[in-house]
C-alpha positions as CSV (number, residue, x, y, z in Angstrom):
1,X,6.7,-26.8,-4.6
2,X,2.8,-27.2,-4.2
3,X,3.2,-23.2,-3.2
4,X,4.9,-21.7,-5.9
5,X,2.5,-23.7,-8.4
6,X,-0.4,-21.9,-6.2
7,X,1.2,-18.6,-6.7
8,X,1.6,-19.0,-10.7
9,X,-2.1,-20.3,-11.4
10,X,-5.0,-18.1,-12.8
11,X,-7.2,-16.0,-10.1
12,X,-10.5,-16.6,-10.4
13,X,-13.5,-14.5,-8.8
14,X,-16.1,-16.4,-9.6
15,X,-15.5,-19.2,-6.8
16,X,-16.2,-17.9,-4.2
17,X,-17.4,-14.9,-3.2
18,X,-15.7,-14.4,0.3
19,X,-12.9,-15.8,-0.8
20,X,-12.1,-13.6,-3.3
21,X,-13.4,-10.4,-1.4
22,X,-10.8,-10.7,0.6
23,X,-8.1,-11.5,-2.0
24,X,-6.4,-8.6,-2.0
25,X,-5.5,-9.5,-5.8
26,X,-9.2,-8.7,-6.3
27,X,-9.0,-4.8,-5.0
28,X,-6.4,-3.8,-7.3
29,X,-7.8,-5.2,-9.8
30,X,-11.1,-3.4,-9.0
31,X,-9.1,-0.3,-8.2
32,X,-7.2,-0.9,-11.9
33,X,-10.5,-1.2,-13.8
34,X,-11.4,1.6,-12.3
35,X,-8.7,3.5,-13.0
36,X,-8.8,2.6,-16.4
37,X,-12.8,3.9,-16.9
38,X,-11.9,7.3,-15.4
39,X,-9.1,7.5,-17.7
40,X,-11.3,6.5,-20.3
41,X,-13.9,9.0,-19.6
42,X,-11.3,11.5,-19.9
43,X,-10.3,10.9,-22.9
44,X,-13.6,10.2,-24.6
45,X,-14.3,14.3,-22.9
46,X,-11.2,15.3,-25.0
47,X,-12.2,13.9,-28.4
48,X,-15.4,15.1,-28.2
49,X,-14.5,18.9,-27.2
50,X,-11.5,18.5,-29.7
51,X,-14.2,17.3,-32.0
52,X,-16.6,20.4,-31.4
53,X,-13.7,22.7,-31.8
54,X,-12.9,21.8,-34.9
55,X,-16.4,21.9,-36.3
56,X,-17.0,25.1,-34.9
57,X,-13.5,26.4,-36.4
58,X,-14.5,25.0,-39.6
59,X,-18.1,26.5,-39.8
60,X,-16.4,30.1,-38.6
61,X,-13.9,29.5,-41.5
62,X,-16.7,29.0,-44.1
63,X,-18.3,31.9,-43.1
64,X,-16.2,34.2,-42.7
């Protein structure tokens, strides 16, 4: 019983350190944050060329 109650509670990283290095719980969630900044960069790079397409289409429109 004690087990499955050790299983269910909240991880915490702030502990200790060796502890939670080798946690493997800790690497995916450092691989998932991760993850989740490249994916972010990503998308940030396709607003912002979406973004300076449609400006420039806009200004081209104007002016021609």
């Amino acid at each position: 019983m004690k087990s499955a109650f050790e299983k269910n509670k909240n991880l915490d990283f702030t502990k200790n350190e060796k502890i939670s290095k080798s946690n493997i719980d800790y690497f995916n969630l450092k691989e998932d944050r991760a993850n989740e900044e490249k994916q972010e960069k990503f998308q940030n790079f396709i607003f912002v060329s979406v973004a300076a397409v449609s400006v420039i289409a806009f200004v081209a429109i104007i002016y021609s």
